[in-house]
KOLKOL-149368 format. One record per residue: residue number from 0; x, z, y of N, C-alpha, C, O in turn. Coordinates in steps of 0.02 Angstrom, whole numbers, plus 50000, padded with zeros to 5 digits. Layout:
// residues N
<keke NUM; <X; Z; Y>; <X; Z; Y>; <X; Z; Y>; <X; Z; Y>>
...
END
This chain:
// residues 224
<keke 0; <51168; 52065; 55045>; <51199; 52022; 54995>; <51255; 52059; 54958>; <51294; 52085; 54998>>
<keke 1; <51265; 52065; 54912>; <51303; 52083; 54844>; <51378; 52069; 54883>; <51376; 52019; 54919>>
<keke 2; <51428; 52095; 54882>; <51476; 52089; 54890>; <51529; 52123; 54817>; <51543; 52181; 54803>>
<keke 3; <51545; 52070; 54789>; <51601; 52094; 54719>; <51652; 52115; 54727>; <51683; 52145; 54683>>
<keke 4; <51675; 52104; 54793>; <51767; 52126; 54815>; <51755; 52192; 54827>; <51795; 52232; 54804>>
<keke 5; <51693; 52218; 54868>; <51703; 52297; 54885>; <51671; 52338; 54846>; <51683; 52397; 54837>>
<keke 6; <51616; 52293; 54814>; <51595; 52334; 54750>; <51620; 52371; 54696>; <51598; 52419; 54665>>
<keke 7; <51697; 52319; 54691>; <51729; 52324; 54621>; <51824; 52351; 54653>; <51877; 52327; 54634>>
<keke 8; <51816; 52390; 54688>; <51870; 52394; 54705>; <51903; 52472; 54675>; <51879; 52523; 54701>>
<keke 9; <51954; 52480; 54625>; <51986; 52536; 54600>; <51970; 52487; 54531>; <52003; 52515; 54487>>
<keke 10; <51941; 52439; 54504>; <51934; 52410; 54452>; <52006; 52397; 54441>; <52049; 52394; 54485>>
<keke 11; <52018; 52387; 54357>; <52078; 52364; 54353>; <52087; 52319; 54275>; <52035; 52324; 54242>>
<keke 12; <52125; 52290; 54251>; <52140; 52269; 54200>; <52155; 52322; 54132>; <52210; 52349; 54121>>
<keke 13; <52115; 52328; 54104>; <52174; 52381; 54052>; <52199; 52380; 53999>; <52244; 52416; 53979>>
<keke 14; <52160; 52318; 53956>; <52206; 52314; 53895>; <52147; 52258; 53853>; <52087; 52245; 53857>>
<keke 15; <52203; 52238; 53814>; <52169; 52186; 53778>; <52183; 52202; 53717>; <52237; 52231; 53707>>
<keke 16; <52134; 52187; 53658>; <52121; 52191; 53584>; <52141; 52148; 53560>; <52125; 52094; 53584>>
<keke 17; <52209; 52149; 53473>; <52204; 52121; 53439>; <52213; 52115; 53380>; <52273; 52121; 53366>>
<keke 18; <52173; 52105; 53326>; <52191; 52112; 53261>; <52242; 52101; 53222>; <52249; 52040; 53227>>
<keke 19; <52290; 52122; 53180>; <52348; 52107; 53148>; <52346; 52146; 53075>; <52317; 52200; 53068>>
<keke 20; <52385; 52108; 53012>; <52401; 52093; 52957>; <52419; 52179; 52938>; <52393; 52226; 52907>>
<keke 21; <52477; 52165; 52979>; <52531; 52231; 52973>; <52537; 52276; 53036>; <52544; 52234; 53081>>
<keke 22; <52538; 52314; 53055>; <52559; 52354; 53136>; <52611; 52360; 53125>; <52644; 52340; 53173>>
<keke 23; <52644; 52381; 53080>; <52726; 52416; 53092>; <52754; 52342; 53108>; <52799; 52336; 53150>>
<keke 24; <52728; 52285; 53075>; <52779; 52245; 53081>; <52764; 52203; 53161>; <52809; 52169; 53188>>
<keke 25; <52701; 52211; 53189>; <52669; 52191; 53255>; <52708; 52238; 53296>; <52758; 52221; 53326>>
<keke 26; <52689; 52285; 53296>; <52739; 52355; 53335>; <52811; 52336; 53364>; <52830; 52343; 53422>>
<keke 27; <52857; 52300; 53289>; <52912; 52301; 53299>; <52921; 52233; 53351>; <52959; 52237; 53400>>
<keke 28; <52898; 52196; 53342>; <52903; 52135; 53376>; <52897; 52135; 53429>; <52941; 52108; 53462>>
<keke 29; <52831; 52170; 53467>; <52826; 52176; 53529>; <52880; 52222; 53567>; <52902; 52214; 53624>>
<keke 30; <52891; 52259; 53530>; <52949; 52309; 53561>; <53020; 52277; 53559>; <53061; 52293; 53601>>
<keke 31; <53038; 52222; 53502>; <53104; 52224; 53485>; <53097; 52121; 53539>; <53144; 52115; 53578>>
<keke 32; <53072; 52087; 53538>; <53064; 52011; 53575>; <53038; 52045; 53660>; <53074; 52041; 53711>>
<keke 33; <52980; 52071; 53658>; <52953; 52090; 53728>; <52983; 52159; 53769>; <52986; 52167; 53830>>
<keke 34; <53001; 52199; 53724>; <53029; 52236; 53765>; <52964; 52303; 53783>; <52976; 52360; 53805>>
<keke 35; <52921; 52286; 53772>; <52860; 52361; 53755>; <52871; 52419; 53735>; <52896; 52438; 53683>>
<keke 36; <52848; 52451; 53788>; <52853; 52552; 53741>; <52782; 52560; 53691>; <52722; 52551; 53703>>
<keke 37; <52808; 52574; 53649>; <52722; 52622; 53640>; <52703; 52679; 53667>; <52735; 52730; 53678>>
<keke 38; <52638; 52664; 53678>; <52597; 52733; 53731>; <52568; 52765; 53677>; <52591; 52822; 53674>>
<keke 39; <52537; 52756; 53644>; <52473; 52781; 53610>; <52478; 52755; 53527>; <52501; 52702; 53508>>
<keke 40; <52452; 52805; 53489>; <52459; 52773; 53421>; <52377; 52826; 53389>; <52350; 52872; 53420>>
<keke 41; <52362; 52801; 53332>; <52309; 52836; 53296>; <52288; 52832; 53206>; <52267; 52783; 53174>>
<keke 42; <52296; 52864; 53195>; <52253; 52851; 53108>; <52206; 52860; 53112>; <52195; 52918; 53130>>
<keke 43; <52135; 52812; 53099>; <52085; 52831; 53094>; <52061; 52822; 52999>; <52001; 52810; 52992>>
<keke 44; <52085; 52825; 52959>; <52089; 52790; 52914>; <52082; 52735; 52884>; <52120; 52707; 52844>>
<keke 45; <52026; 52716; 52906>; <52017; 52625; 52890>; <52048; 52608; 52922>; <52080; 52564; 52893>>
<keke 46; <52076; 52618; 53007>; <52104; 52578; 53044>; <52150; 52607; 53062>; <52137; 52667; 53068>>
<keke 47; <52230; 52589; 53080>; <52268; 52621; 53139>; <52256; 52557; 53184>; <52239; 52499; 53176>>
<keke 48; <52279; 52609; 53247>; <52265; 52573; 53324>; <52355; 52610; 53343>; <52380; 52663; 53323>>
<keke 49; <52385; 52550; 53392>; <52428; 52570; 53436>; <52431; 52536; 53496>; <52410; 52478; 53504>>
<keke 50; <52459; 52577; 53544>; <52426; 52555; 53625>; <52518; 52521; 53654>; <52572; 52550; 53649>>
<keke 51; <52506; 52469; 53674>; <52585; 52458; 53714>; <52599; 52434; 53774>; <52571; 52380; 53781>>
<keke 52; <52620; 52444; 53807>; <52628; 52416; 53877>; <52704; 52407; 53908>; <52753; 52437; 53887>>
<keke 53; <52701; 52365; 53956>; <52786; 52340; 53964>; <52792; 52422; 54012>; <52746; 52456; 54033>>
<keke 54; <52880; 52435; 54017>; <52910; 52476; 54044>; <52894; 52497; 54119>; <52919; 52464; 54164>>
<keke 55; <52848; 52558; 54133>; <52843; 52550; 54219>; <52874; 52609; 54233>; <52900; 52643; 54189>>
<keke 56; <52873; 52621; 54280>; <52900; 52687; 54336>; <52846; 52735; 54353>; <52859; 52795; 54354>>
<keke 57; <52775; 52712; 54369>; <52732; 52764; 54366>; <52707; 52768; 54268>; <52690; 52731; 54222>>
<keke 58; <52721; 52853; 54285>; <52672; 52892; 54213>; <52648; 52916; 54254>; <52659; 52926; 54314>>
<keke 59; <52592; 52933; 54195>; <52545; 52958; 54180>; <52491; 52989; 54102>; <52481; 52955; 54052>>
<keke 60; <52472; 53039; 54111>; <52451; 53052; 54051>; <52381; 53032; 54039>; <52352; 53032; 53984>>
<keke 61; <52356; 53015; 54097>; <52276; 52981; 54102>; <52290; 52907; 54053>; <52337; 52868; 54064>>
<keke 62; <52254; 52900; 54013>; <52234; 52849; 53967>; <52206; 52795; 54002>; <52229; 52738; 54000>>
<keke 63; <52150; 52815; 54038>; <52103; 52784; 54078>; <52132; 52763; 54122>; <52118; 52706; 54140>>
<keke 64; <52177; 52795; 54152>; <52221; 52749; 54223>; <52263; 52705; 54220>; <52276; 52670; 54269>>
<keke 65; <52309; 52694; 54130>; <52342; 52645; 54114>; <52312; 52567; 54134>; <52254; 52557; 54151>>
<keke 66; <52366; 52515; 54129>; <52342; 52446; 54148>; <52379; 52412; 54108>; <52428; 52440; 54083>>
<keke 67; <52366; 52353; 54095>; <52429; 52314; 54064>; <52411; 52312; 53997>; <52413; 52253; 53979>>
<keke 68; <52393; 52356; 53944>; <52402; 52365; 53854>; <52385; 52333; 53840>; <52337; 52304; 53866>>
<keke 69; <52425; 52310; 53765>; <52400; 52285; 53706>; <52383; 52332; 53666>; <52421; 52378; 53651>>
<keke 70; <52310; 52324; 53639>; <52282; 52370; 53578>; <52309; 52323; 53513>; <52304; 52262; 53506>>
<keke 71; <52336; 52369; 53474>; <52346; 52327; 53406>; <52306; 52347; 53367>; <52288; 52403; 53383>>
<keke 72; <52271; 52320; 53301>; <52216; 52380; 53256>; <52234; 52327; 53207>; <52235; 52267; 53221>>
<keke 73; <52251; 52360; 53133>; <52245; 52367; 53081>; <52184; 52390; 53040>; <52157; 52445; 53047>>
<keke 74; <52161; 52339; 52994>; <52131; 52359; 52944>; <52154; 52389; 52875>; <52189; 52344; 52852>>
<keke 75; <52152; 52436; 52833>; <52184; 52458; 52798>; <52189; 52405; 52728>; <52140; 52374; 52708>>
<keke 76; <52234; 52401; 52706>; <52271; 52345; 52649>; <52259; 52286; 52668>; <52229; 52250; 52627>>
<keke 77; <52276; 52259; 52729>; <52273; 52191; 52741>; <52356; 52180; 52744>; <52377; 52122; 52742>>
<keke 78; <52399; 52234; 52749>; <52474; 52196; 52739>; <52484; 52193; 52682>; <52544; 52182; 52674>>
<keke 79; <52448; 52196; 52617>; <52465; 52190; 52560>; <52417; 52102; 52535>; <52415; 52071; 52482>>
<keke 80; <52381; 52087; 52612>; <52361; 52015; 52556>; <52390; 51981; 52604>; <52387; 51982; 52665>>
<keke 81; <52440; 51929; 52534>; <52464; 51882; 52546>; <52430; 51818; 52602>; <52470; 51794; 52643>>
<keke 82; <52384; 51802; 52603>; <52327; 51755; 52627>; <52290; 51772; 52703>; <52257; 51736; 52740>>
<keke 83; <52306; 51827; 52708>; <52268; 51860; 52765>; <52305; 51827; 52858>; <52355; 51846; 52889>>
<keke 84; <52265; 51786; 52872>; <52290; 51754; 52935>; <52232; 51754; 52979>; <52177; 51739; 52954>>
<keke 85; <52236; 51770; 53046>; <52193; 51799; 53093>; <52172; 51721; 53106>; <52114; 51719; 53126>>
<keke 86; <52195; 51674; 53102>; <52174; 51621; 53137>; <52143; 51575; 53074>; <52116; 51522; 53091>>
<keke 87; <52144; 51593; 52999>; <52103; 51600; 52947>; <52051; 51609; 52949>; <52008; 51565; 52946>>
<keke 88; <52037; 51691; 52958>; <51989; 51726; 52945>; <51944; 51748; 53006>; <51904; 51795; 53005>>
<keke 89; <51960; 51693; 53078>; <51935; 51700; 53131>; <51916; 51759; 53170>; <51866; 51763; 53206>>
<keke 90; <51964; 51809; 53158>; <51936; 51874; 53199>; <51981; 51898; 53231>; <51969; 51958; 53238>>
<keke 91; <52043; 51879; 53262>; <52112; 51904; 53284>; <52092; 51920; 53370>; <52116; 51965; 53405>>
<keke 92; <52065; 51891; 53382>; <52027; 51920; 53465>; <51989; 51971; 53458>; <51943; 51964; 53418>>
<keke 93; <51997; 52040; 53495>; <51922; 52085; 53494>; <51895; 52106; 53544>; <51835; 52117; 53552>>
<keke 94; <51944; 52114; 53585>; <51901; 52139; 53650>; <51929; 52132; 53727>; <51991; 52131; 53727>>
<keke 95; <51911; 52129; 53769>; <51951; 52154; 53830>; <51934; 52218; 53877>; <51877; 52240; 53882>>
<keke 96; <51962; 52232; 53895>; <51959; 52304; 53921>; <51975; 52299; 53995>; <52031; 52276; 54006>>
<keke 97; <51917; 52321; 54080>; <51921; 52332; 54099>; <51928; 52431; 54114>; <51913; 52477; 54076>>
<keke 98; <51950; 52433; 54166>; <51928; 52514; 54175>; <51919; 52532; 54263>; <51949; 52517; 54316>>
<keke 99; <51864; 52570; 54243>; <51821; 52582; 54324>; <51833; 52643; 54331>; <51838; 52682; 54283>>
<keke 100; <51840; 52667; 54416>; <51831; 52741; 54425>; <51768; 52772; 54425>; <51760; 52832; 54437>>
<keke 101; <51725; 52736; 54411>; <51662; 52764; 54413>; <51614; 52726; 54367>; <51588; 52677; 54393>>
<keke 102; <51596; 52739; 54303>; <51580; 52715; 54240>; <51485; 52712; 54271>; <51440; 52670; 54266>>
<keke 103; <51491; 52762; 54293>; <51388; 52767; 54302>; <51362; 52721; 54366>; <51305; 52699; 54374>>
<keke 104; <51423; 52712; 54413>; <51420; 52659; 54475>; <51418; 52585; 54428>; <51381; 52537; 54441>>
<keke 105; <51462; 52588; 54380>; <51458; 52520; 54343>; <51418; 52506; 54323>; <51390; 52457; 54346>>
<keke 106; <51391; 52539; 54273>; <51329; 52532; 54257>; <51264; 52519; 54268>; <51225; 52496; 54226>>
<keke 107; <51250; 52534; 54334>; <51185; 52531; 54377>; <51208; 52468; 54413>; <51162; 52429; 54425>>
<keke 108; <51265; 52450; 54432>; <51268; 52375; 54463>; <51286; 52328; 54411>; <51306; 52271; 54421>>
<keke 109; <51275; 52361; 54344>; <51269; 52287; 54292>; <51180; 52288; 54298>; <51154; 52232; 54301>>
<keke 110; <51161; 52314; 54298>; <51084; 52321; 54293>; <51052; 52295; 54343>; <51003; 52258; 54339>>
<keke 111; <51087; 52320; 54409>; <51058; 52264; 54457>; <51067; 52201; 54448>; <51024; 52158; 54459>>
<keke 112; <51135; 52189; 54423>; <51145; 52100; 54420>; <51104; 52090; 54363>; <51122; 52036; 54341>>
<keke 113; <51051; 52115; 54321>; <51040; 52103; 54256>; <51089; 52079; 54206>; <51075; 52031; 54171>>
<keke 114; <51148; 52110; 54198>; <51197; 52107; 54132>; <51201; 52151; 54088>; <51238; 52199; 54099>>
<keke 115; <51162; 52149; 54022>; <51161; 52190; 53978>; <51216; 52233; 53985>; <51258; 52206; 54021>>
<keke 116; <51238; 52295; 53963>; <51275; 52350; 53910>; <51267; 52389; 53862>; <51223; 52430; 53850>>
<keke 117; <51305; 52378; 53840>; <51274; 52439; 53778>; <51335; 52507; 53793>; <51384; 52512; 53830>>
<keke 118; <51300; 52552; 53743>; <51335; 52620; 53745>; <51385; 52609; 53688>; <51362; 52578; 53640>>
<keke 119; <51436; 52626; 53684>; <51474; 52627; 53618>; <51483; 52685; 53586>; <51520; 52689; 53537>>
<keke 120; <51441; 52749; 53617>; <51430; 52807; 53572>; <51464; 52869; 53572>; <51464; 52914; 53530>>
<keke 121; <51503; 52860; 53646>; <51555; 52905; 53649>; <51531; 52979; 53723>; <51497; 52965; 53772>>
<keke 122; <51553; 53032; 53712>; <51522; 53070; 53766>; <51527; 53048; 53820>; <51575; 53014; 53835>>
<keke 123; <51479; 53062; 53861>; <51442; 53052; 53923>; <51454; 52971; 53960>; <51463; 52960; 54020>>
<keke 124; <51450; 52935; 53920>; <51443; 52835; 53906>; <51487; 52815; 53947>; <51486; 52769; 53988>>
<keke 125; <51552; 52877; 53924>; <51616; 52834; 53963>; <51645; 52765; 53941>; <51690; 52736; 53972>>
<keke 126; <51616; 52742; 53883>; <51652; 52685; 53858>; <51578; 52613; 53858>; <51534; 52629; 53818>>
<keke 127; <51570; 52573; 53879>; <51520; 52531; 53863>; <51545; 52478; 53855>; <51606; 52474; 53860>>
<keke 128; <51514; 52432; 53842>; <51521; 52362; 53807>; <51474; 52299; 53849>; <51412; 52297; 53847>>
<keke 129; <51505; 52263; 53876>; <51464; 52197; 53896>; <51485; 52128; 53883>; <51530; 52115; 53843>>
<keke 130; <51445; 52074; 53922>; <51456; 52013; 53863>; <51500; 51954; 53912>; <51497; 51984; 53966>>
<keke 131; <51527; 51907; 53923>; <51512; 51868; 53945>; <51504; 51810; 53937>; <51529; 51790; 53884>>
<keke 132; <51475; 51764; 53973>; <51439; 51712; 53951>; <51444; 51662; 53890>; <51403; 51622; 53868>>
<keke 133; <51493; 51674; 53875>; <51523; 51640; 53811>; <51537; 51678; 53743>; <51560; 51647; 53695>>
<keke 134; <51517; 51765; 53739>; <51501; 51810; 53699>; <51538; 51852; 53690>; <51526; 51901; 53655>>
<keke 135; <51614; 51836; 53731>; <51676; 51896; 53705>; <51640; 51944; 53768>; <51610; 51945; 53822>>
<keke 136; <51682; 51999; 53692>; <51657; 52071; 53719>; <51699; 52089; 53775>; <51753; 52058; 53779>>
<keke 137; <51687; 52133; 53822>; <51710; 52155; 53858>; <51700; 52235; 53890>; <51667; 52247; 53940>>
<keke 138; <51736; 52289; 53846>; <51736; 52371; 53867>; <51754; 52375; 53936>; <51801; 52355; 53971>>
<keke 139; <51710; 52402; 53942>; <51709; 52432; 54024>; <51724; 52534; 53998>; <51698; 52570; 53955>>
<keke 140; <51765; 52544; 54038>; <51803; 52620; 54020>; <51812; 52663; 54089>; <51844; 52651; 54140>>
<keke 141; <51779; 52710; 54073>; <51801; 52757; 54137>; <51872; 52773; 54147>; <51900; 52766; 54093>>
<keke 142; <51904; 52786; 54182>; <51956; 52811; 54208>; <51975; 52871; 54191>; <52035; 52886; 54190>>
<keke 143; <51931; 52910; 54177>; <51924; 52983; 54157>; <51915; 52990; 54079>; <51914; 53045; 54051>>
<keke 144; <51910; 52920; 54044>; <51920; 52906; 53985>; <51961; 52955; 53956>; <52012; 52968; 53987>>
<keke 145; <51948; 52996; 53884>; <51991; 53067; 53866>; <52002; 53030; 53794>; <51961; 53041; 53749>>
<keke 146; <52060; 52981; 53782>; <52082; 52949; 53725>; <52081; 53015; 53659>; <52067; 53004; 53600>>
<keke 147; <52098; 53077; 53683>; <52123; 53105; 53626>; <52056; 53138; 53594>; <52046; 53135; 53533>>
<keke 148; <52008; 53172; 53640>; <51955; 53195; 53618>; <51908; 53135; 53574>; <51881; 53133; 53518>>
<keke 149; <51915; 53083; 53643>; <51852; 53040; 53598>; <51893; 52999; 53531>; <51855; 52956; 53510>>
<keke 150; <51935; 53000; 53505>; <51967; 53014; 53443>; <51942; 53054; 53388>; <51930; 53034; 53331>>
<keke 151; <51934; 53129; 53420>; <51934; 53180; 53363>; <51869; 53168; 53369>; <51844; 53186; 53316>>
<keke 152; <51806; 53136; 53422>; <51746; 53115; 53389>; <51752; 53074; 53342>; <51760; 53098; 53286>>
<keke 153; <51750; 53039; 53345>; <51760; 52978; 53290>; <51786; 53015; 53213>; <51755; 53000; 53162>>
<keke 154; <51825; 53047; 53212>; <51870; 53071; 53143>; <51816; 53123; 53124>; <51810; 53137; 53064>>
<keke 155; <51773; 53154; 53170>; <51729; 53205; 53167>; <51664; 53175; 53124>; <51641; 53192; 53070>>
<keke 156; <51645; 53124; 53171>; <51592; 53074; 53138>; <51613; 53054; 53051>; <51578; 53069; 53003>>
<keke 157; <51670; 53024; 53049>; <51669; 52991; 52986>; <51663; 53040; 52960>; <51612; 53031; 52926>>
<keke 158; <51682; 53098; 52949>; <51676; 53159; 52889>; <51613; 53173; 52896>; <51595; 53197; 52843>>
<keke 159; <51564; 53171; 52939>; <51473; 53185; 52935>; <51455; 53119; 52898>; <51413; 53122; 52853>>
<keke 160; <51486; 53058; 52916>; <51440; 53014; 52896>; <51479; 53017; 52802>; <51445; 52988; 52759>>
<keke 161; <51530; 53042; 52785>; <51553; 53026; 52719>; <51502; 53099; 52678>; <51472; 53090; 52625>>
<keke 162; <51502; 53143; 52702>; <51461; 53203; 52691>; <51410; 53187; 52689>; <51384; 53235; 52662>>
<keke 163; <51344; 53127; 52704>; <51294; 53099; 52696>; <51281; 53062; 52662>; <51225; 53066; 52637>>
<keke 164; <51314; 53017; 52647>; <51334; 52968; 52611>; <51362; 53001; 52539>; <51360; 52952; 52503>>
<keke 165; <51381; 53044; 52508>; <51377; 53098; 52478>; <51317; 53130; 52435>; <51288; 53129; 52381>>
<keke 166; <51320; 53152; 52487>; <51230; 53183; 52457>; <51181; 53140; 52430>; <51156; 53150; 52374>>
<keke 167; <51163; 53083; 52473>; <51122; 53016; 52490>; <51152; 52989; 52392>; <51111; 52965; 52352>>
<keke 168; <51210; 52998; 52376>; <51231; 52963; 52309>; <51221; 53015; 52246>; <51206; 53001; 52187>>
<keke 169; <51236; 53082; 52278>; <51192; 53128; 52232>; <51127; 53135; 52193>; <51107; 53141; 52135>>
<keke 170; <51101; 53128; 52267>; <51011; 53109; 52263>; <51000; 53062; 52240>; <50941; 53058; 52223>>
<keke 171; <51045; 52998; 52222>; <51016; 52944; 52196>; <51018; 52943; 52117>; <50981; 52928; 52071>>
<keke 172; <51110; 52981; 52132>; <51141; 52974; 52035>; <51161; 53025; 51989>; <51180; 53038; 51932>>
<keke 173; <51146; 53047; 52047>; <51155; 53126; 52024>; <51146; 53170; 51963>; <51088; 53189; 51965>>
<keke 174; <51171; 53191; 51920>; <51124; 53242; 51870>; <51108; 53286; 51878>; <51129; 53302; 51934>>
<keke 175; <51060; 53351; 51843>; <51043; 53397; 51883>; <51086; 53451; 51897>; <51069; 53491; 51940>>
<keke 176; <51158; 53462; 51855>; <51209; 53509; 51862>; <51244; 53491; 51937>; <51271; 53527; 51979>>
<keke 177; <51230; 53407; 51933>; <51281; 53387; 52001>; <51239; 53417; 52056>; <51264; 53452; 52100>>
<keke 178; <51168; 53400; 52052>; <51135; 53408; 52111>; <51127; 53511; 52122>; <51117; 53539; 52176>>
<keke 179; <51133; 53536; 52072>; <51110; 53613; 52073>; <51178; 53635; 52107>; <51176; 53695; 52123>>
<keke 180; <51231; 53608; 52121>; <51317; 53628; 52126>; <51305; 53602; 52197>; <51340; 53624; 52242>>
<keke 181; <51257; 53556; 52210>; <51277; 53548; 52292>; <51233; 53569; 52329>; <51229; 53561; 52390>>
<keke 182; <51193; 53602; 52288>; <51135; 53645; 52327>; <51075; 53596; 52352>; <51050; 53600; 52408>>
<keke 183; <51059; 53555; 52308>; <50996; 53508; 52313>; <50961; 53525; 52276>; <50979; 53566; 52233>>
<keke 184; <50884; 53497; 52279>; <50834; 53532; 52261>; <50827; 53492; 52192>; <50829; 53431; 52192>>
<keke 185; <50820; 53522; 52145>; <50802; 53471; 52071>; <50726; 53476; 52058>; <50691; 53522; 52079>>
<keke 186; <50704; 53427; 52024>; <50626; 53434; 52015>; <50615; 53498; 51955>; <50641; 53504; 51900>>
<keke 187; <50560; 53546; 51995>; <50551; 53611; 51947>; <50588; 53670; 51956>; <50582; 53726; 51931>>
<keke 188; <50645; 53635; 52013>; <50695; 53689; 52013>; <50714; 53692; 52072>; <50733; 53644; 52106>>
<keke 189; <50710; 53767; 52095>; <50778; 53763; 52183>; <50819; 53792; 52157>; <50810; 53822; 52104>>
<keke 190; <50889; 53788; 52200>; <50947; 53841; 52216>; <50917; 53918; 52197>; <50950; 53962; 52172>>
<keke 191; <50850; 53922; 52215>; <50841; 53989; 52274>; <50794; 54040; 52217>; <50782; 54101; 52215>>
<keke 192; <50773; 53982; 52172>; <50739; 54018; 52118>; <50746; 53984; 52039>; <50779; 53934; 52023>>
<keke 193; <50711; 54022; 52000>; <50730; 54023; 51921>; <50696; 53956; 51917>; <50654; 53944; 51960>>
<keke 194; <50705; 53918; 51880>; <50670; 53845; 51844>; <50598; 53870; 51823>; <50579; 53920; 51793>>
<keke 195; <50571; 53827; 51845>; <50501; 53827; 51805>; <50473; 53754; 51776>; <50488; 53697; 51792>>
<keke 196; <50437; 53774; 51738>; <50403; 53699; 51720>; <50392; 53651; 51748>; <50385; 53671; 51806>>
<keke 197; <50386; 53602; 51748>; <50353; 53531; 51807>; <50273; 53544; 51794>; <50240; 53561; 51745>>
<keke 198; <50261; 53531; 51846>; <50167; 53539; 51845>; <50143; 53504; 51785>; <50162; 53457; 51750>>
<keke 199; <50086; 53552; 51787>; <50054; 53509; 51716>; <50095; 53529; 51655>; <50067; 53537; 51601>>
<keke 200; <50144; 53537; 51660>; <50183; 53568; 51586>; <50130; 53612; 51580>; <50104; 53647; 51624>>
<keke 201; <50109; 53605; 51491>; <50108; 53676; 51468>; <50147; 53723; 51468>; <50207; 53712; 51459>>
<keke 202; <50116; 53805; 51482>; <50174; 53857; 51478>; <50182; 53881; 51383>; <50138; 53888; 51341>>
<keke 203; <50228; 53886; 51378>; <50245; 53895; 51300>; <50251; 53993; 51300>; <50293; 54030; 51327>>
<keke 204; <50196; 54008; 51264>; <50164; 54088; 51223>; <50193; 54117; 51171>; <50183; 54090; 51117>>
<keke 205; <50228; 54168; 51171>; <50239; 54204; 51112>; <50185; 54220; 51075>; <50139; 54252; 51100>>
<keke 206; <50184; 54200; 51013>; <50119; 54242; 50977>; <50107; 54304; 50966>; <50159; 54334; 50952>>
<keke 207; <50051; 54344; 50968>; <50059; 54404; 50974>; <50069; 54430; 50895>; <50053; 54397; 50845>>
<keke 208; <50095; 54485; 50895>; <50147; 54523; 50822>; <50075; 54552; 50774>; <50035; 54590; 50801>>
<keke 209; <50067; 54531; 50709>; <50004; 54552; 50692>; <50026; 54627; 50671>; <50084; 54638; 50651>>
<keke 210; <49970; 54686; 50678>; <49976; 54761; 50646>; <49999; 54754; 50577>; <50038; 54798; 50559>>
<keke 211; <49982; 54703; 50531>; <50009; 54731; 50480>; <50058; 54708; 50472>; <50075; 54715; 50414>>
<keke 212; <50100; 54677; 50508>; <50179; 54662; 50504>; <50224; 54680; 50561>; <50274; 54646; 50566>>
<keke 213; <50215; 54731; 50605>; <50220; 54781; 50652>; <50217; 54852; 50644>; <50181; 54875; 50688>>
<keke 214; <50236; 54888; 50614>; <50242; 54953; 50586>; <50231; 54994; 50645>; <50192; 55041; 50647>>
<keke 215; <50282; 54966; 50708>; <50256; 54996; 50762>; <50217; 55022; 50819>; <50224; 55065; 50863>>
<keke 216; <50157; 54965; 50794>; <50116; 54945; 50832>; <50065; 55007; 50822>; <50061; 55044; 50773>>
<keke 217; <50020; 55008; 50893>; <49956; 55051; 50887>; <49890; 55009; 50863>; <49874; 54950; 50866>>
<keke 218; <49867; 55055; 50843>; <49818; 55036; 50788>; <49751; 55010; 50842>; <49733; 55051; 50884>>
<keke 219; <49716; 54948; 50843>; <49664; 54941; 50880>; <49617; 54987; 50888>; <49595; 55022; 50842>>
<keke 220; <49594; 54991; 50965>; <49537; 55033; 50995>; <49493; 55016; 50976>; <49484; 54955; 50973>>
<keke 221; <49456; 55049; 50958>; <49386; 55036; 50974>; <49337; 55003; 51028>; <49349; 55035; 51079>>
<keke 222; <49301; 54967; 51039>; <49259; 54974; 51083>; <49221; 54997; 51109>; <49167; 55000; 51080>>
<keke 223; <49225; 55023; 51167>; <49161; 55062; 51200>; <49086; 55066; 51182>; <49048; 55100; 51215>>
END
């Protein structure tokens, strides 16, 4: 029989998600009414994220071993609309965050219990996602969780996916100077060689120079 107490033991609480207007001005509050350090901060461009947790005695530089945080995340120009209220626009909850010492042990005993996860895309599926019964998300995070790397994935990604997205608008709207400058293929034409006609074009003939308006010309052979 399944036992959850010894199954789940090094499990811990680690942080909870929530959306806000402004960060600097969320930031200040929690720090200046609650009394919070900040741990962690990030630009991702659409979003900043900052991590906070009340004052303890154990550090640590493990991400993954923290307990306690508030994630704050910003969407970019939402402190500039007037109107923008989380309890409005129904999305001010996002996630909760457990964290396990052993992410692949978790995993295989969500599977035994049959509880979906998903991967959230990050190296070696230290970060996953599950549901519970009522639909809030819930990240499950390794311990060994590497906040700063799987960061520079993410910042890594958006510049492939804006570099695609790119091209993808080239190819659509492109003209052919735009598309020949980014090294795409134009119809009739590569990078790699001279333009030629589109199929089926006729090829356009110089006429040949008649002898008597050619001074230079040799005089026709004979035939054999």
């Amino acid at each position: 029989m399944s036992n959850p107490w010894r199954e789940t033991q090094g499990y811990s609480f680690h942080s909870i998600c929530l959306r806000v207007k402004d960060i600097e001005e969320s930031t200040m509050f929690y720090q200046e009414v609650f009394g919070m350090d900040l741990v962690r901060e990030a630009d991702l461009g659409r979003f900043r994220k900052v991590w906070m947790r009340f004052p303890t005695n154990k550090d640590t530089d493990m991400f993954g071993h923290a307990h306690s945080l508030i994630e704050l995340v910003q969407e970019s120009g939402t402190e500039f609309d007037p109107h923008y209220h989380v309890q409005a626009r129904g999305g001010g909850f996002q996630h909760i965050c457990f964290s396990v010492p052993d992410i692949y042990a978790a995993r295989h005993r969500f599977e035994r219990l049959g509880v979906h996860w998903e991967d959230l895309g990050f190296s070696h599926s230290t970060l996953i996602l599950v549901y519970d019964p009522d639909g809030y998300p819930i990240q499950i995070m390794s311990q060994s969780f590497d906040l700063h790397a799987s960061l520079q994935d993410v910042c890594r990604q958006i510049v492939i996916d804006g570099v695609e997205q790119a091209n993808m608008d080239i190819r659509r709207h492109g003209d052919r100077d735009t598309r020949e400058e980014a090294g795409l293929t134009v119809q009739g034409h590569t990078p790699c060689s001279p333009a030629t006609p589109a199929s089926g074009a006729a090829l356009a003939t110089t006429p040949a120079k008649s002898p008597a308006t050619d001074s230079l010309s040799e005089p026709p052979t004979a035939p054999l």
